[in-house]
C-alpha positions as CSV (number, residue, x, y, z in Angstrom):
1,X,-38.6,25.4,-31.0
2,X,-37.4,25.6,-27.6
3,X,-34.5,22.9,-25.7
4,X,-37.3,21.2,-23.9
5,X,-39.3,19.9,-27.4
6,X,-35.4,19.1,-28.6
7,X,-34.8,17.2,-25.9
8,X,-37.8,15.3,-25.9
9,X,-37.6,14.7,-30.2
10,X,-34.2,13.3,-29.3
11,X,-35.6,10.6,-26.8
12,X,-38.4,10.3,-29.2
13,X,-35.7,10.0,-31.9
14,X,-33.0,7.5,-29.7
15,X,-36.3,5.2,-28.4
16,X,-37.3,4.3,-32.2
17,X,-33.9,3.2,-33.1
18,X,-33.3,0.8,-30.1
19,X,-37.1,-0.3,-31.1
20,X,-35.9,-0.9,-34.7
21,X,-32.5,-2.7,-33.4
22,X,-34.8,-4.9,-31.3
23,X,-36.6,-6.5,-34.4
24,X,-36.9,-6.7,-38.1
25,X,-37.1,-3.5,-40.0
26,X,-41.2,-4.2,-41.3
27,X,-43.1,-2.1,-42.8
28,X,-44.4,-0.3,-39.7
29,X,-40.5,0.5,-39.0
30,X,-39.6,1.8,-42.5
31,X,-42.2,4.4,-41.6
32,X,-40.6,4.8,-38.2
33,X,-36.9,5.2,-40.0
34,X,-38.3,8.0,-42.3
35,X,-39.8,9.9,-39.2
36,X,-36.2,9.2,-36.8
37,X,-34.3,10.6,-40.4
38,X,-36.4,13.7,-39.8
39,X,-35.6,13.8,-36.3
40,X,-31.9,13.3,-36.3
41,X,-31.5,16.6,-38.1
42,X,-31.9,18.6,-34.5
43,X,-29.3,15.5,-32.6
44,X,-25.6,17.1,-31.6
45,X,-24.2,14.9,-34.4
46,X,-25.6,16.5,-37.4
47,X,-26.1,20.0,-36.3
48,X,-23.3,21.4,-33.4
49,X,-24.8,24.3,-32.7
50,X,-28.2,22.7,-31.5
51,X,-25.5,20.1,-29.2
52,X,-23.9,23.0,-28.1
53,X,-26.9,25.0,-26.7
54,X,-28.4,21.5,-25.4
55,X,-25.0,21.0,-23.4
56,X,-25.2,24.1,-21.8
57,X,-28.7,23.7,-20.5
């Protein structure tokens, strides 16, 4: 996967959290939460080298 698809699954990623922060987690956002877990694999915070390489971009 190249930056440009990391970058945008990070928005993606960073958009569904403030939308689950902004109301009660429902079923529709339990969904949500197991598809921003997936996500937050490729964010800076679990993997370095991927925040690395983004950085540098």
């Amino acid at each position: 996967m190249d930056e440009v698809k990391l970058q945008e699954r990070q928005l993606l990623a960073k958009s569904i959290r403030q939308q689950q922060m902004a109301k009660p987690r429902t079923e529709r956002n339990l969904l949500l939460a197991s598809r921003d877990d997936e996500l937050n694999k490729t964010t800076p915070q679990r993997n370095p080298g991927v925040g690395g390489l983004l950085s540098q971009s």
